[in-house]
TORTIZA-556266 format. One line per field, with one value per atom (N, C-alpha, C): residue number from 1; residue in one letter; atom name; x, y, z. Coordinates in steps of 0.2 Angstrom, whole numbers. Atoms other than C-alpha are relative to their C-alpha. Layout:
N
dolo	[NUM, ...]
vexmi	[a, ...]
semi	[CA, ...]
u	[X, ...]
v	[Y, ...]
w	[Z, ...]
//
This chain:
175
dolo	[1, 1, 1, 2, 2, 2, 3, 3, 3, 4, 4, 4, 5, 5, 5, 6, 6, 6, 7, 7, 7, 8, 8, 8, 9, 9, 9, 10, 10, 10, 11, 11, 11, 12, 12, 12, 13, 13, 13, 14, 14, 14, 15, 15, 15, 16, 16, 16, 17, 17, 17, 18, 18, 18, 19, 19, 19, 20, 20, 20, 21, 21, 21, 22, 22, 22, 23, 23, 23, 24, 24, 24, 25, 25, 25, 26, 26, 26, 27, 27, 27, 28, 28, 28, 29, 29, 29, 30, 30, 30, 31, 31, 31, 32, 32, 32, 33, 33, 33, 34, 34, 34, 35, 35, 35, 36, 36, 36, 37, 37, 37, 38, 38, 38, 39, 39, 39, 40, 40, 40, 41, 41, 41, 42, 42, 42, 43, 43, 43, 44, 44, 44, 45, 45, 45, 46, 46, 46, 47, 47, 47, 48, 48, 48, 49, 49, 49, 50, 50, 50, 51, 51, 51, 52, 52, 52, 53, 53, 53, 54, 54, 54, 55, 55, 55, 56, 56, 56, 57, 57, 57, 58, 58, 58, 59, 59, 59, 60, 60, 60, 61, 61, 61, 62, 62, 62, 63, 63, 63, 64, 64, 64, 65, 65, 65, 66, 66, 66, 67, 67, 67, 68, 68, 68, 69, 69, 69, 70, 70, 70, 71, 71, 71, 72, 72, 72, 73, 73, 73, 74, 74, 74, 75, 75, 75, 76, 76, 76, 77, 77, 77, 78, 78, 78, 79, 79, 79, 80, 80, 80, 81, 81, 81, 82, 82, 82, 83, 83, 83, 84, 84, 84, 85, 85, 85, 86, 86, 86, 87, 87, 87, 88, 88, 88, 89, 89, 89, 90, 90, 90, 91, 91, 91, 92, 92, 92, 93, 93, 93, 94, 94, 94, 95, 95, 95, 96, 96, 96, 97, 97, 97, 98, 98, 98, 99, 99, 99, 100, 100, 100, 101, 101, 101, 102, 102, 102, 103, 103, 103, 104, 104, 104, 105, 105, 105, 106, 106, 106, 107, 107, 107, 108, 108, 108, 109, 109, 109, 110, 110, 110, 111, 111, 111, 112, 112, 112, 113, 113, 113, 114, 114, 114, 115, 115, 115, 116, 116, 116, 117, 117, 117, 118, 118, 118, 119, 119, 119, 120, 120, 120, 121, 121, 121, 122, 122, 122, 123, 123, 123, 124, 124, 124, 125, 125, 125, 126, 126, 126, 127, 127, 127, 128, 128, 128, 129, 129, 129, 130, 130, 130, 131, 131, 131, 132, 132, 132, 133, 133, 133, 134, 134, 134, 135, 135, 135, 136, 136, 136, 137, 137, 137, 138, 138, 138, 139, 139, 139, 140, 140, 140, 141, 141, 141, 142, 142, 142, 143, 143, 143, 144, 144, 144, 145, 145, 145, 146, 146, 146, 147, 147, 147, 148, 148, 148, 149, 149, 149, 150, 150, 150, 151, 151, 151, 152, 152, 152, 153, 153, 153, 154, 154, 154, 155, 155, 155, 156, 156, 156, 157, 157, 157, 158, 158, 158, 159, 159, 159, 160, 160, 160, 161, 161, 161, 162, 162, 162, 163, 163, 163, 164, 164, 164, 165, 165, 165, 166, 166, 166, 167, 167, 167, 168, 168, 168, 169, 169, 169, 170, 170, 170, 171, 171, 171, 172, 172, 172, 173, 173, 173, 174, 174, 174, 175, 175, 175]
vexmi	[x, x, x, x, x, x, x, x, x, x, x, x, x, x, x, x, x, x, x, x, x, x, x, x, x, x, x, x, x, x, x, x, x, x, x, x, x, x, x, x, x, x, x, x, x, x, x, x, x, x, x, x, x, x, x, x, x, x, x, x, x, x, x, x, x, x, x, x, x, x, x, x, x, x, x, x, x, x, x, x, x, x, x, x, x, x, x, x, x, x, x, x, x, x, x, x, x, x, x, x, x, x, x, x, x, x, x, x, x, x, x, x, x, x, x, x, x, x, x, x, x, x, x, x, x, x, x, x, x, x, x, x, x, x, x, x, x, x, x, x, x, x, x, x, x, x, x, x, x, x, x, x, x, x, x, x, x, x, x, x, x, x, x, x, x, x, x, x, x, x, x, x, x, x, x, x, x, x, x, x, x, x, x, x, x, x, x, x, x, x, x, x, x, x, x, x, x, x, x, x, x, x, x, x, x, x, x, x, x, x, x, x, x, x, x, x, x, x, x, x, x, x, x, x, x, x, x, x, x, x, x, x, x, x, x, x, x, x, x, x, x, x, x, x, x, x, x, x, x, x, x, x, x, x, x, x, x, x, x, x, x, x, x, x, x, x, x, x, x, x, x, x, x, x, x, x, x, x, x, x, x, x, x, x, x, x, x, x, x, x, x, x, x, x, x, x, x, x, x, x, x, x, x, x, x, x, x, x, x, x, x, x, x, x, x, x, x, x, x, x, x, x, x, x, x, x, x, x, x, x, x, x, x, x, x, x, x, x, x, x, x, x, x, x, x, x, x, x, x, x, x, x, x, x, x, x, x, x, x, x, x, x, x, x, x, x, x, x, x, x, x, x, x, x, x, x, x, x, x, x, x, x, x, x, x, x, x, x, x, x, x, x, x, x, x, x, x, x, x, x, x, x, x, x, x, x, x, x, x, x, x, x, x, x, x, x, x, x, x, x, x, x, x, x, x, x, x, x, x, x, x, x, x, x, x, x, x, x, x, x, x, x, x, x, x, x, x, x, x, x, x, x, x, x, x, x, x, x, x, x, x, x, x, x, x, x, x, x, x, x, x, x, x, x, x, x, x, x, x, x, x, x, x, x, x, x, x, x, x, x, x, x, x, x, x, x, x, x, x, x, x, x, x, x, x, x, x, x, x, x, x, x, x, x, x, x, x, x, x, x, x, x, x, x, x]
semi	[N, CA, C, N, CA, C, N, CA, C, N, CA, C, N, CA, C, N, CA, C, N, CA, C, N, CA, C, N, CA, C, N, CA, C, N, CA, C, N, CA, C, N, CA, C, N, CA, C, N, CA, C, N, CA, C, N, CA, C, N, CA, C, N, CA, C, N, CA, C, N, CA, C, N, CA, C, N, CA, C, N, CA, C, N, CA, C, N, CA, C, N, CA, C, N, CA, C, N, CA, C, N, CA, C, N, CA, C, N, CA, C, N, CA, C, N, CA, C, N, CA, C, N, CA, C, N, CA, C, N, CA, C, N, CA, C, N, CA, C, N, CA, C, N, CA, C, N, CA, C, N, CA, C, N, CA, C, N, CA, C, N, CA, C, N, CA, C, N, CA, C, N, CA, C, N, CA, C, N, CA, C, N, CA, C, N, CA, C, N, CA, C, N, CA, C, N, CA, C, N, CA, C, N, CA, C, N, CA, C, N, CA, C, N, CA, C, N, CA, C, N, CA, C, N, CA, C, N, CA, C, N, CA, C, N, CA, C, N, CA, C, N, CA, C, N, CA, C, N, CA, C, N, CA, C, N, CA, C, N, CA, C, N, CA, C, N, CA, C, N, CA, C, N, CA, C, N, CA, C, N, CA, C, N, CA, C, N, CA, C, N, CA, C, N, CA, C, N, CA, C, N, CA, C, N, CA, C, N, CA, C, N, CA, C, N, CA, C, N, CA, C, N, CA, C, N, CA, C, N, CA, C, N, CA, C, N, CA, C, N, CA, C, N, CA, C, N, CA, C, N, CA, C, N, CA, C, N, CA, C, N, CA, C, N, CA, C, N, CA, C, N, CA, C, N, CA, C, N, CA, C, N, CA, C, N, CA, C, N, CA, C, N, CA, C, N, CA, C, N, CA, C, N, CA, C, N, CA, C, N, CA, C, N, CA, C, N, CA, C, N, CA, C, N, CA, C, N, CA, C, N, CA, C, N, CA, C, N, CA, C, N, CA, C, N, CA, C, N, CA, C, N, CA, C, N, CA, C, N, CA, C, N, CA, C, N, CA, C, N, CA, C, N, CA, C, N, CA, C, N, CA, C, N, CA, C, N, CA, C, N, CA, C, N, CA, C, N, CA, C, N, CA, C, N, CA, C, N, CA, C, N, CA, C, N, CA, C, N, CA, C, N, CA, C, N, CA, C, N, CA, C, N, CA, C, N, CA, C, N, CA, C, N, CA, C, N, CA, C, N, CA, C, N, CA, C, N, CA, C, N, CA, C, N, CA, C, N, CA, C, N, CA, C, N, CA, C, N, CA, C, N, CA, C, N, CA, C, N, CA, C, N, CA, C, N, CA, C, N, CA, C, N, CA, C, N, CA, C, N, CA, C]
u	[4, 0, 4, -7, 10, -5, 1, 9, 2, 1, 6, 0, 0, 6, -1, -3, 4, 2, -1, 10, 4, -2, 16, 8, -5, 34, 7, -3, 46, 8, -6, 57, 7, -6, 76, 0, -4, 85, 0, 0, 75, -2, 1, 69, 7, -5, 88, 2, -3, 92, -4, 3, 78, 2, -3, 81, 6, -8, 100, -2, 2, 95, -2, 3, 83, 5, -5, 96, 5, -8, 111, -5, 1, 98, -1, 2, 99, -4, 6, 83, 2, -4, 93, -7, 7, 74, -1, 3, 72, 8, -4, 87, -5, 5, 71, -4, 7, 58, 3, -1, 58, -4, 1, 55, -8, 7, 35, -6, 5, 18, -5, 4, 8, -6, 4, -8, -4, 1, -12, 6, -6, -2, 2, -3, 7, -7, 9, -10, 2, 3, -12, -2, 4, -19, 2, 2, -23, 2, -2, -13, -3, 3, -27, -4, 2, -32, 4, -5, -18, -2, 3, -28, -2, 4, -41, 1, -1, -33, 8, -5, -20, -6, 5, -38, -4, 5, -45, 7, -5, -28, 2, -1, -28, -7, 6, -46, 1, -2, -41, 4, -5, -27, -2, 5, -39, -4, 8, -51, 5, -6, -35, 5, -6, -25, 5, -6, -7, -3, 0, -6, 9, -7, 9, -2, -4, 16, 5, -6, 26, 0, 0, 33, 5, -3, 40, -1, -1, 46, 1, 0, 43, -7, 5, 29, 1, 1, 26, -6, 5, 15, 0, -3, 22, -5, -2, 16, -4, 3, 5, 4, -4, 18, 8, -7, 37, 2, -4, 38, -2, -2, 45, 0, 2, 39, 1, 0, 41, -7, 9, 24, -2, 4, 14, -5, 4, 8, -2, 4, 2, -1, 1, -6, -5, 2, -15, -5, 9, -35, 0, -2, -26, 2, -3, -17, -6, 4, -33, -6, 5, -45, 2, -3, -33, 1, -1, -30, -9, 8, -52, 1, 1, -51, 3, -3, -38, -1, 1, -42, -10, 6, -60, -1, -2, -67, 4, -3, -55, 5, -4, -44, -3, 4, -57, 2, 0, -50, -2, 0, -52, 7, -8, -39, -1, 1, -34, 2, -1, -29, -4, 3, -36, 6, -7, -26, 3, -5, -13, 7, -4, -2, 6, -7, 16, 8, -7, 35, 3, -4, 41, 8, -6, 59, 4, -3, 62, -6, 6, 53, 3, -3, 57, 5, -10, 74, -3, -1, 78, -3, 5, 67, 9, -3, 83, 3, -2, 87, -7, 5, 68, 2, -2, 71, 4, -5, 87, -3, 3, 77, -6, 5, 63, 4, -1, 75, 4, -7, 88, -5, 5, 73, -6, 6, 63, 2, 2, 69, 2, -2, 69, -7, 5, 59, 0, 1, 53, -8, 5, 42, -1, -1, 37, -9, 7, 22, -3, 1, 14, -4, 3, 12, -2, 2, 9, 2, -1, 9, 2, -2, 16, -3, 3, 10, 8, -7, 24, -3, 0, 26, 5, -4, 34, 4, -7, 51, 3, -3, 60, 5, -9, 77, 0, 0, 73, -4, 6, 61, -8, 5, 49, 1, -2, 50, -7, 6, 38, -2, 3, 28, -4, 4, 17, 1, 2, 17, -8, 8, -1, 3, 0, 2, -8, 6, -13, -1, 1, -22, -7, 8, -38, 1, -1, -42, -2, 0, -41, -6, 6, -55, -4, 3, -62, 0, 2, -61, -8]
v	[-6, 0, 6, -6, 15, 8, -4, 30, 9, -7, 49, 4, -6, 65, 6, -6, 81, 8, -9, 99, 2, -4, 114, 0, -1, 113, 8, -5, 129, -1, 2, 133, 1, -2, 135, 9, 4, 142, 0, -1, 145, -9, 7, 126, -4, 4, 118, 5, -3, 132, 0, 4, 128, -7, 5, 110, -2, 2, 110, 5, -4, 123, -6, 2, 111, -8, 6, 95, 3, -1, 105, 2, 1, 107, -6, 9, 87, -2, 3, 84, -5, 3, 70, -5, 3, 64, 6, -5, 81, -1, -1, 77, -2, 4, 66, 2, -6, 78, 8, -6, 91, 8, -8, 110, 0, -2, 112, 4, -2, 119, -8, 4, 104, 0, 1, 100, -5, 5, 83, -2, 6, 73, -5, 10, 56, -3, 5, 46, -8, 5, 28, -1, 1, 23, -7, 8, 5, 2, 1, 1, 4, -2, 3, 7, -7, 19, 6, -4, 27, 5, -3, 29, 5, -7, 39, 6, -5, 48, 5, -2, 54, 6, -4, 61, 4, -5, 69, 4, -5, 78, 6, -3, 82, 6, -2, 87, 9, -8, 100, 4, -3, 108, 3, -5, 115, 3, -6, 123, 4, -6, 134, 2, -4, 147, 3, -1, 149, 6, -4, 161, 0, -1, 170, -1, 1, 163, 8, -3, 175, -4, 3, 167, 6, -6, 179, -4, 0, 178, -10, 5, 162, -1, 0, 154, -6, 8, 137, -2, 4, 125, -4, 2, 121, 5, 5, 118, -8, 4, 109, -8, 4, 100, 4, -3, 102, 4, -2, 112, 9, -7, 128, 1, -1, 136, 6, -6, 148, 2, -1, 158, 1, -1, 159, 7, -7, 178, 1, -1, 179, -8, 7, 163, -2, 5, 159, -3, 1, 158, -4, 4, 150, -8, 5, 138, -5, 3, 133, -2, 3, 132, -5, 5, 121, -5, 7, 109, -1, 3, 107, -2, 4, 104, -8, 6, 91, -7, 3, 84, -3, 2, 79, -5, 5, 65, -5, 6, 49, 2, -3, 58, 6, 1, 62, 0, 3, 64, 4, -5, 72, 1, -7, 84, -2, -4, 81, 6, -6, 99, 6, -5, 114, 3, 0, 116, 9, -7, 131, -2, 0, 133, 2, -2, 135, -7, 4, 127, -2, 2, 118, 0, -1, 121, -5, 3, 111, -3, 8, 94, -3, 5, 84, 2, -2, 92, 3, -2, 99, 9, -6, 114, 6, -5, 125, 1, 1, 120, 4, -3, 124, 8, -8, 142, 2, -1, 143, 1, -1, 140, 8, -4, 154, 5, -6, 167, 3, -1, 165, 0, 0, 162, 6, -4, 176, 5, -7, 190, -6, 4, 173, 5, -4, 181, -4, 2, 174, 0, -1, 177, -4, 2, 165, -3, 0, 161, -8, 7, 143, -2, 2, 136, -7, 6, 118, -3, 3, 105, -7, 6, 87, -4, 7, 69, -3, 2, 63, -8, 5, 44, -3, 2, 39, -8, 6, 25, 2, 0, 20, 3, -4, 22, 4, -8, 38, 6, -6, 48, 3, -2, 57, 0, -1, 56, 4, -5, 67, -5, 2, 56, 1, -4, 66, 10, -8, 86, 2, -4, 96, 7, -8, 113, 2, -3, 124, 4, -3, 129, 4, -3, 137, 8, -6, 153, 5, -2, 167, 1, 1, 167, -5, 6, 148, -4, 7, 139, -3]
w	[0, 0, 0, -1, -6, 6, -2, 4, -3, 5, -4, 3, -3, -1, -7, 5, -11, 3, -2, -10, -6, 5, -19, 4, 0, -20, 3, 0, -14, -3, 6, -29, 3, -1, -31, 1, -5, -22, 6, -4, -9, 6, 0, -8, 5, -1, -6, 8, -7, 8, 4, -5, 18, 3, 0, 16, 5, -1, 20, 7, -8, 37, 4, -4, 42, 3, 0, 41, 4, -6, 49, 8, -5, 63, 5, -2, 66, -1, 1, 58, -8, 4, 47, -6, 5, 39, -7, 6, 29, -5, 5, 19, -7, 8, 8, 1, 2, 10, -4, 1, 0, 2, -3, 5, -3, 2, 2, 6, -3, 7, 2, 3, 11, -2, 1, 4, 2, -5, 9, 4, -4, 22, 0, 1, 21, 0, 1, 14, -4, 3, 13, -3, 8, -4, -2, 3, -12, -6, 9, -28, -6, 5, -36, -1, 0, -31, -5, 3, -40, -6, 7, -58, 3, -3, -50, 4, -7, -37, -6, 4, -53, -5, 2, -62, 3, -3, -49, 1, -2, -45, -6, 8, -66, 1, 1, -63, 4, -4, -48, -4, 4, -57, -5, 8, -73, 5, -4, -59, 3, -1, -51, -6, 4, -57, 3, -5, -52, 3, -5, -38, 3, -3, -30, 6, -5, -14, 6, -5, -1, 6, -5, 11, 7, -3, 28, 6, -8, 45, 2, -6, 58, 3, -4, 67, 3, -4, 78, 2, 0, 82, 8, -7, 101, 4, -3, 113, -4, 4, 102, -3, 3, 92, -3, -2, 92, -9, 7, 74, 2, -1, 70, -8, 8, 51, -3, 5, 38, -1, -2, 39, -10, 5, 22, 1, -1, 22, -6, 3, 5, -4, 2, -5, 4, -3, 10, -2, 4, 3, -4, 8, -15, 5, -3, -2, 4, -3, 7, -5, 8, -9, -3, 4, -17, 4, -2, -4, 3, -1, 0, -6, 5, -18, -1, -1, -17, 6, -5, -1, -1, 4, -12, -4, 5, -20, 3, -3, -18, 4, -3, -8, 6, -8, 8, 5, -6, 22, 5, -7, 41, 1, -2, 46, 9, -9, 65, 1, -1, 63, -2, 7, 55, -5, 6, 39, 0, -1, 41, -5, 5, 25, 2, -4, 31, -3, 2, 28, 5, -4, 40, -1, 1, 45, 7, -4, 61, 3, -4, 68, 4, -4, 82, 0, -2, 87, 7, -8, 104, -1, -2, 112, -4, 2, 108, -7, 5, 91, -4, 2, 89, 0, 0, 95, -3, 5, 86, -8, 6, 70, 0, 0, 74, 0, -3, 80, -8, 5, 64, -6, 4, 53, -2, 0, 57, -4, 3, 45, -8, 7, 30, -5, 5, 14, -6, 5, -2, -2, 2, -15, -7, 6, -31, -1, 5, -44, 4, 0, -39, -5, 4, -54, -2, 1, -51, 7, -9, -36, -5, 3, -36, 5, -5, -30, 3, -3, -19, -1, -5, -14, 3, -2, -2, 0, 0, -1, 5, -5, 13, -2, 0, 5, -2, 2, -5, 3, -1, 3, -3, 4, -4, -6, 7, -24, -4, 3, -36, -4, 4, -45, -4, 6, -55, 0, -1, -57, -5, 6, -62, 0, 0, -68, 1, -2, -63, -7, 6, -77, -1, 1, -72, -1, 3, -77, 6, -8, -62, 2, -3, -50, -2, 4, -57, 7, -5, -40, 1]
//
């Protein structure tokens, strides 16, 4: 039973130097995740789920139209949960339309959260490695087009891998 995920990618070369931040703060897992927004989260799915759940992600993507992204500052999820994130200040509306869409259909699920668009920079590390990342992180900036999401799945030995990209092809204001 493969296990999926999708979300919008964050481009070069703000992508790899997240990434490589988040890994020199001992978080030796995000070496194979790459830098993103998610939209779903690590999902279970049946073999033959795949066609359909590959149609309806075709399907979402023609009803969106890319949208810019800015990403700024820090925020956290503690005491909640031990993560520390890149805040999504604009996109957010496009980011939360786009994953009700996606999260539709054969891809259904409950949120034990309420979905909050952001980039994780620090997981499961030590309280002060957290703080380390919010304080060093806080004046991070970046601004890009989101012009398509990907289907990840995941592999023990490689990580997360892309396995499909949708470009967003809907026309502005179509969700």
């Amino acid at each position: 039973m493969p296990t999926i995920g999708v979300s919008l990618a964050v481009p070069e070369p703000w992508g790899r130097r997240l990434q490589e931040y988040r890994v020199a703060l001992g978080d030796e897992s995000a070496r194979q995740i790459p830098t993103h927004v998610t939209l779903l989260p690590p999902t279970d799915v049946a073999d033959e789920e795949l066609g359909a759940i590959g149609d309806h992600l075709e399907q979402v993507a023609g009803r969106v139209a890319p949208f810019r992204v800015h990403l700024r500052g820090t925020g956290t999820f503690r005491p909640v949960s031990p993560v520390v994130f890149v805040v999504v200040v604009e996109g957010i509306s496009a980011c939360e339309q786009l994953t009700a869409l996606v999260r539709s259909g054969p891809l259904r699920t409950d949120l034990r959260f309420p979905y909050h668009p952001h980039v994780t920079v620090a997981h499961d590390v030590p309280e002060a490695d957290l703080d380390k990342a919010f304080r060093e992180l806080a004046s991070f900036e970046c601004l890009f087009e989101a012009e398509a999401f990907h289907l990840y799945t995941h592999d023990d030995q490689q990580g997360w891998t892309t396995d499909s990209t949708f470009a967003l092809t809907g026309a502005p204001g179509s969700r």
